[in-house]
N, C-alpha and C positions, 0 to 999 in steps of 0.2 A: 704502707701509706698511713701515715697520721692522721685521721681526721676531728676537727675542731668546729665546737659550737659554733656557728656563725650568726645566730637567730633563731627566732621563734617563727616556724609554720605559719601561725597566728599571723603574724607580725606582716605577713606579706600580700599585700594586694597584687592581685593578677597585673598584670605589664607595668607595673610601678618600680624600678629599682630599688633598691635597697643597698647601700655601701656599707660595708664590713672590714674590718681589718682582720686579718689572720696573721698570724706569726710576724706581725711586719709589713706584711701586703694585703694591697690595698684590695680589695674584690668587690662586684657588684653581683649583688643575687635576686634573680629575677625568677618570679612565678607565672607563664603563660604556656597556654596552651594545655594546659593538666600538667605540665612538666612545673620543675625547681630546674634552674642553670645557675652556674657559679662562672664570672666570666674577671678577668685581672679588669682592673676599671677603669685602669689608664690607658688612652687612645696611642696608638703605635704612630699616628700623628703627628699630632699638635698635643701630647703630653697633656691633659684635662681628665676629668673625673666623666667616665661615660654612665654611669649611674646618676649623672644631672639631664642624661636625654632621653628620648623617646624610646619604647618596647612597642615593637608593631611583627605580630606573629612571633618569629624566632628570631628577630633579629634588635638589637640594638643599635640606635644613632648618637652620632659626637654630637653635642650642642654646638660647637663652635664651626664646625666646618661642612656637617653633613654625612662624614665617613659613617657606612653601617656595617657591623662586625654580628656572624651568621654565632648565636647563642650557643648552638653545639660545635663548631669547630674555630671558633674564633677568626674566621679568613672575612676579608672586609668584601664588601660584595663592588665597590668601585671606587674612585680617587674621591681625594686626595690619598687616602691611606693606600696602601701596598703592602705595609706589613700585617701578618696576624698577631690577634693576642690571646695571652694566654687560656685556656678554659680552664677549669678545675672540675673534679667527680666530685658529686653531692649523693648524700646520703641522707634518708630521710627517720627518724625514729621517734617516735612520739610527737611531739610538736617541734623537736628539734630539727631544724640543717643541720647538719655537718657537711663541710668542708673540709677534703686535704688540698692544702696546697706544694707538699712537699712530693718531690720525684722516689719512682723506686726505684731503687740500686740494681 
């Protein structure tokens, strides 16, 4: 796995997202709970930036529609959404995230 800068430690207010792009994709990186989560930003929905909604415990919400997707496994917890999105492993070193977003072979 590759992992890449995403931000500064610093940089993140507890249940406030933070959007990143990584290699091309787009991610939202939330600090709550004493955790760092790396989650794909875009709603498996209605296609929007889930880094423009709410962090409440481990879980984030769409803005547009209400879908909330569980931080550690990406599965939406009820409708509209059905699909999950992506999660990514975060890595934490010095004031760095890292982020991989790439699969291992």
């Amino acid at each position: 796995m590759a992992f890449v800068r995403a931000c500064a430690l610093s940089e993140l207010e507890d249940g406030t997202p933070l959007r990143a792009e990584i290699d091309g994709t787009p991610v939202s990186v939330v600090r709550t709970e004493g955790e760092v989560f790396a989650i794909n930003d875009i709603c498996s929905h209605a296609n929007v930036s889930l880094s423009e909604g709410e962090v409440e415990d481990c879980m984030i919400e769409c803005w547009l529609h209400g879908s909330s997707f569980d931080l550690r496994t990406g599965k939406p917890s009820g409708l509209p959404a059905t699909r999950p999105v992506p999660v990514y492993p975060v890595k934490i070193e010095g004031d760095d995230v890292l982020v991989s977003v790439t699969q291992e072979s």
